[in-house]
C-alpha positions as CSV (number, residue, x, y, z in Angstrom):
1,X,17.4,-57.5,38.1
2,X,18.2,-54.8,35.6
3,X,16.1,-51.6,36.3
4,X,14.8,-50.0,32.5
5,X,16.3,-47.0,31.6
6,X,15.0,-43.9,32.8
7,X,14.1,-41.4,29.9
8,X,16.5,-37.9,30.8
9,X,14.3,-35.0,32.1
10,X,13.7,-32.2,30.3
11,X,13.3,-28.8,31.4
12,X,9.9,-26.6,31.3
13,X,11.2,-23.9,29.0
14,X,12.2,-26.8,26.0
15,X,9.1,-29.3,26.8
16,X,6.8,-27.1,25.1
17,X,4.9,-26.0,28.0
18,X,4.5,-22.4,29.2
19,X,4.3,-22.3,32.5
20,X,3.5,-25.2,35.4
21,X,-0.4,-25.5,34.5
22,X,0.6,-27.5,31.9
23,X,-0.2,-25.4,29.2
24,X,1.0,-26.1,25.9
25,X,1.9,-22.7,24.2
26,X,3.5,-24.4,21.2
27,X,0.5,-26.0,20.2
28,X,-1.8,-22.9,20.0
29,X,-1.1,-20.5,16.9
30,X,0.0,-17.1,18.4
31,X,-2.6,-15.6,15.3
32,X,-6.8,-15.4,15.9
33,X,-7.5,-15.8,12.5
34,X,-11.1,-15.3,13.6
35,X,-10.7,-11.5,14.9
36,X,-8.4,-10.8,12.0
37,X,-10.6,-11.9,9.1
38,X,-13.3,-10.3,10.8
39,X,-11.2,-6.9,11.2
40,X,-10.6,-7.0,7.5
41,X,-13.7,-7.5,6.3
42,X,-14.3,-4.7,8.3
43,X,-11.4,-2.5,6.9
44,X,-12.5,-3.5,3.3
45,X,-16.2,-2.9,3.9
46,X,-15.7,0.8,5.6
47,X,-13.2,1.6,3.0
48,X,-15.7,1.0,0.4
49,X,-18.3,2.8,2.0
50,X,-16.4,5.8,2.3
51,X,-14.6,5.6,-1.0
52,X,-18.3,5.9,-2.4
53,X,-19.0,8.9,-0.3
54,X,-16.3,10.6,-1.5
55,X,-16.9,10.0,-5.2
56,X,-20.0,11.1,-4.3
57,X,-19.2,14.1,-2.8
58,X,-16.3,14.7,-5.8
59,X,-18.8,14.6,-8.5
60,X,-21.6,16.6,-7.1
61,X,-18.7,19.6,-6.4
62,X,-16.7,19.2,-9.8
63,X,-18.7,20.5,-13.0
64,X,-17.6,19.8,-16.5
65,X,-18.1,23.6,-16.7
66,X,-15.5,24.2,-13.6
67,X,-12.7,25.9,-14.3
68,X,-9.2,24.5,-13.5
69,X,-8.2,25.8,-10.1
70,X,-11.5,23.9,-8.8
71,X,-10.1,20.5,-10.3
72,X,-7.1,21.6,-8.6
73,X,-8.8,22.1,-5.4
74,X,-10.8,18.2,-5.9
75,X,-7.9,17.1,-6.5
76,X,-6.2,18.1,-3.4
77,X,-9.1,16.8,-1.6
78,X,-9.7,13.5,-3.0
79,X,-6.1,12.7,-1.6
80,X,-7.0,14.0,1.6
81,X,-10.1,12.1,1.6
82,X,-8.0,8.9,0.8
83,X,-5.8,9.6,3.8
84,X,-8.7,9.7,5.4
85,X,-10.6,6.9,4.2
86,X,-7.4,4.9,5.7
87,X,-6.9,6.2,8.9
88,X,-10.8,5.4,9.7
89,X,-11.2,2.2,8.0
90,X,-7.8,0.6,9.8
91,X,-8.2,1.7,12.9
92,X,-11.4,0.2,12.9
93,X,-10.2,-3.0,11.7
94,X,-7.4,-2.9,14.0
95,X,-9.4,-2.4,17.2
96,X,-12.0,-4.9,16.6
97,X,-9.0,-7.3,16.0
98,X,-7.3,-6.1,19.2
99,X,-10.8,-6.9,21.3
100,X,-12.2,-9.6,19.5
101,X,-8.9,-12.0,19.5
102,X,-8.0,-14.6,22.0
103,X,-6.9,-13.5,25.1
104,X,-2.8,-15.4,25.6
105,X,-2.0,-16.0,29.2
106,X,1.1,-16.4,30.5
107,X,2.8,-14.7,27.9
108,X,5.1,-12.0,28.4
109,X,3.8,-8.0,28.3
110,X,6.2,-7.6,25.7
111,X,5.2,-10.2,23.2
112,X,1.3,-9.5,23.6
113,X,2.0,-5.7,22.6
114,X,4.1,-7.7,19.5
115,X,1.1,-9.8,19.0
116,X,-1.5,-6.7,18.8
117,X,0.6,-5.3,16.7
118,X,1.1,-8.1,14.0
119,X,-2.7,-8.6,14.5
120,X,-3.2,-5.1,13.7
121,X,-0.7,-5.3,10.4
122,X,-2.2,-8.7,9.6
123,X,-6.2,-7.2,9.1
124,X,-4.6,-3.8,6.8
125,X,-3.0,-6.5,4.1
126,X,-5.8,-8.9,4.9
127,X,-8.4,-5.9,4.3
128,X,-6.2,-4.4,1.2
129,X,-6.8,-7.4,-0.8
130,X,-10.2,-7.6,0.1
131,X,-10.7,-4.2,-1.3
132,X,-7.8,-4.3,-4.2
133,X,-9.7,-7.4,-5.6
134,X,-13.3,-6.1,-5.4
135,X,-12.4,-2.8,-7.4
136,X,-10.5,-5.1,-9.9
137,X,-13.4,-7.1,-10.5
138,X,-15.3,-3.9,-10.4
139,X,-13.2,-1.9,-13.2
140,X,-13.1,-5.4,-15.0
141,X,-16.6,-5.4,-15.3
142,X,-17.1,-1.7,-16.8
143,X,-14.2,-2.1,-19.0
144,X,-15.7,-4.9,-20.3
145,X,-19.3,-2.7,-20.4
146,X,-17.5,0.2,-22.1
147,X,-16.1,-1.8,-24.9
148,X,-19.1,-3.7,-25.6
149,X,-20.9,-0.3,-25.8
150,X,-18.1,1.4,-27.8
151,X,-19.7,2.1,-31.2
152,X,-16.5,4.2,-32.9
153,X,-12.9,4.0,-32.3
154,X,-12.6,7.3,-31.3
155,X,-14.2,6.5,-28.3
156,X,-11.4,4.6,-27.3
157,X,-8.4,5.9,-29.0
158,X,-6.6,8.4,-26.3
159,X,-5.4,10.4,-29.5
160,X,-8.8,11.1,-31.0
161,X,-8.7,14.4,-30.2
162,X,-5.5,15.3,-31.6
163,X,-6.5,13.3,-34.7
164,X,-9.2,14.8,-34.6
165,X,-7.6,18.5,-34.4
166,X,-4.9,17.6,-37.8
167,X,-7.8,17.4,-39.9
168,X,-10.1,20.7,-39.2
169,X,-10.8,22.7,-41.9
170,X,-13.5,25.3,-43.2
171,X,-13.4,23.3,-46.4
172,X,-16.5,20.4,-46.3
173,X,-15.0,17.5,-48.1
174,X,-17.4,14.7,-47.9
175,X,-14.4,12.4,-47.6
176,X,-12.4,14.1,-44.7
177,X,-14.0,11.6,-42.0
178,X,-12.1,8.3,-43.5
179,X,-11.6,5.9,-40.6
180,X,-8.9,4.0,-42.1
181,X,-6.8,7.5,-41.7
182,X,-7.4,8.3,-38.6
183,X,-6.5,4.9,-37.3
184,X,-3.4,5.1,-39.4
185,X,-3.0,9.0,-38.2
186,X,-3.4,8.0,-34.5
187,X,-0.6,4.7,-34.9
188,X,1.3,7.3,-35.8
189,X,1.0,9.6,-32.8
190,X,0.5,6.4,-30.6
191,X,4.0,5.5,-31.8
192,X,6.0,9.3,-31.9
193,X,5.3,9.8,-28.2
194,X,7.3,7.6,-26.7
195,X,10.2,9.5,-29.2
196,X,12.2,12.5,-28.3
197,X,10.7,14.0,-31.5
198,X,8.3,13.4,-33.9
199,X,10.8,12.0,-37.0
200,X,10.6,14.3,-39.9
201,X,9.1,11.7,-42.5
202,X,6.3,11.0,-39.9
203,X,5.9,15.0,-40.0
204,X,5.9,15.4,-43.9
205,X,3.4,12.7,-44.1
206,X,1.6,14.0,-42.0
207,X,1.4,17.1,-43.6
208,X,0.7,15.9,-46.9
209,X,-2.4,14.2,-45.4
210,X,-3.8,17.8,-43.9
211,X,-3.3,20.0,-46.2
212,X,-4.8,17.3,-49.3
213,X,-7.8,17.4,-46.8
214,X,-8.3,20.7,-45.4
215,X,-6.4,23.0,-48.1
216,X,-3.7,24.4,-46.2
217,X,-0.4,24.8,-47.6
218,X,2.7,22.1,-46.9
219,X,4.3,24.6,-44.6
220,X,0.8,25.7,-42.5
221,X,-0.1,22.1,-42.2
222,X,3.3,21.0,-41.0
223,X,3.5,24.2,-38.4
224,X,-0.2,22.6,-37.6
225,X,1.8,18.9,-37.3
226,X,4.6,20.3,-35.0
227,X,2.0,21.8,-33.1
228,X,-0.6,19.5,-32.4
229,X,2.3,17.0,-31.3
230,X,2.8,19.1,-29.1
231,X,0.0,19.5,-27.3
232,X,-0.1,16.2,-27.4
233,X,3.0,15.4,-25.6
234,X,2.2,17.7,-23.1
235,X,-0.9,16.2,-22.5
236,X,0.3,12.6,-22.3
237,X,3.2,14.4,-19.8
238,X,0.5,15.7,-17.4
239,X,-1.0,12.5,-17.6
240,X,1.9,10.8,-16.6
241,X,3.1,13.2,-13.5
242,X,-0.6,12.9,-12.1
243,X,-0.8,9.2,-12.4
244,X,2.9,9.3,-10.4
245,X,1.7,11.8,-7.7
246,X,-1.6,9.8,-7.1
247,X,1.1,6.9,-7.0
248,X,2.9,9.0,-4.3
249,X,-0.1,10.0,-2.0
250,X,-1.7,6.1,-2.1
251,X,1.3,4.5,-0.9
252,X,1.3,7.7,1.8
253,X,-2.1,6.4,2.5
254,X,-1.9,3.0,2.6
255,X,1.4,3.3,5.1
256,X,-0.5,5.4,7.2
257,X,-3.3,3.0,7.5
258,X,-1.0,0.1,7.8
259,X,0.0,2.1,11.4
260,X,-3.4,3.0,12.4
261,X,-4.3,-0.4,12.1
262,X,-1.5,-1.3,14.6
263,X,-1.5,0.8,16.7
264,X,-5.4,0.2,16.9
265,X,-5.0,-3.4,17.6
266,X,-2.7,-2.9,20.0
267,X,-5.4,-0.5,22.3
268,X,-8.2,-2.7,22.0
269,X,-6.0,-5.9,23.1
270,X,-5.0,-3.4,26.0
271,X,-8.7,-2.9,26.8
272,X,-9.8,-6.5,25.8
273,X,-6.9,-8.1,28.8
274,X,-8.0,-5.3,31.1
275,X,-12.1,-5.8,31.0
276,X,-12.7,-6.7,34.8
277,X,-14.2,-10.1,35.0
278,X,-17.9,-10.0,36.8
């Protein structure tokens, strides 16, 4: 009588099971979900609470009547604020991720301390895109506010000012405030920024429009062309170098928190495995 076939033994390491208790690790995520969603709404809800406190803060220091050294010093502050904000809200997140997730047995030191870790990493960019896509809704909404509550276009033109600055005179002409100029006069400037130099038929033009509407000569009103321009380069410069270095500092901040948040996790799964059982 033919004995059946005996199926070939396969070893503990490749079965799928841990150790002898007949655990299966492979069948259990290496991720708690439950501590990490937790830990980011955590992240996201104390970085909101400072980044409120700190506008506050901003705004009841900084007067429209300050002079520029105290924007300067704001300034300064709001990014150290920011770094702040980071540090706190992660490794807050972090730890409660570290102490509230599963506790892995049998598993090697070495690959717990990984674990904490990607726990930690997994509630910052959890908890980033909690908070990225609250202040986008949030800044939707205003936008949306401003521009139904926008009653001129100058309100919303970034080159109203300078427009705005072509056209002064001491001369009242009734007809000096014609929309349909402006517009035109700030597609114009909208369009000679982004140019080396303003093109000289833009710059005659534009002459011939100032000085038929504030009386200046051709050659005054183009010296006032060149120089308006400008100002407004310079302007739209600074504007651009401050948007970069706020660029620079909140990818500082966010890397630093990314750490924090970690490292965090990794000391509150050290303290969550070492809680003495009662």
């Amino acid at each position: 009588m033919a004995h059946p076939a005996r199926a070939p033994l396969i070893p503990p390491e490749r079965s799928g099971f841990a150790d002898s208790s007949g655990t299966q690790e492979a069948s259990s995520s290496g991720v708690s979900w439950a501590a990490v969603i937790g830990g980011a709404f955590t992240t996201a809800a104390v970085s909101l609470i400072l980044l409120v406190l700190g506008a506050g803060v901003g705004l009841s220091t900084l007067s429209p009547w300050s002079s520029t050294g105290t924007a300067e010093v704001v300034g300064t502050a709001a990014i150290l604020w920011l770094i702040f904000s980071q540090v706190i809200a992660s490794a807050m997140g972090g730890y409660l991720a570290g102490r509230l997730r599963t506790k892995w047995t049998s598993v090697h030191t070495d690959e717990v301390y990984f674990r904490d870790t990607a726990h930690g990493f997994l509630v910052w960019a959890v908890g980033l895109v909690l908070t990225a896509a609250f202040l986008a809704s949030a800044a939707t909404t205003l936008a949306g506010r401003a521009a139904q509550g926008t009653a001129t276009a100058s309100a919303t033109d970034p080159n109203a000012y300078f427009t705005d600055s072509l056209f002064r005179s001491e001369i009242q002409n009734p007809g000096q405030n014609d929309i349909s100029v402006r517009s035109e006069v700030g597609s114009i400037f909208a369009n000679d920024l982004r140019q080396p130099e303003i093109p000289a038929t833009d710059r005659a033009y534009l002459a011939k429009l100032v000085a038929a509407r504030t009386g200046l000569s051709q050659a005054d009103a183009e010296k006032r062309v060149s120089r308006i321009f400008a100002e407004a380069r310079q302007a739209a410069d600074d504007t651009r170098k401050a948007g970069a270095h706020l660029s620079y500092w909140t990818f500082f901040a966010l890397l630093v928190g990314a750490f924090c948040a970690s490292f965090a996790a990794t000391i509150g799964g050290r303290q969550r495995d070492h809680v003495p059982v009662t």
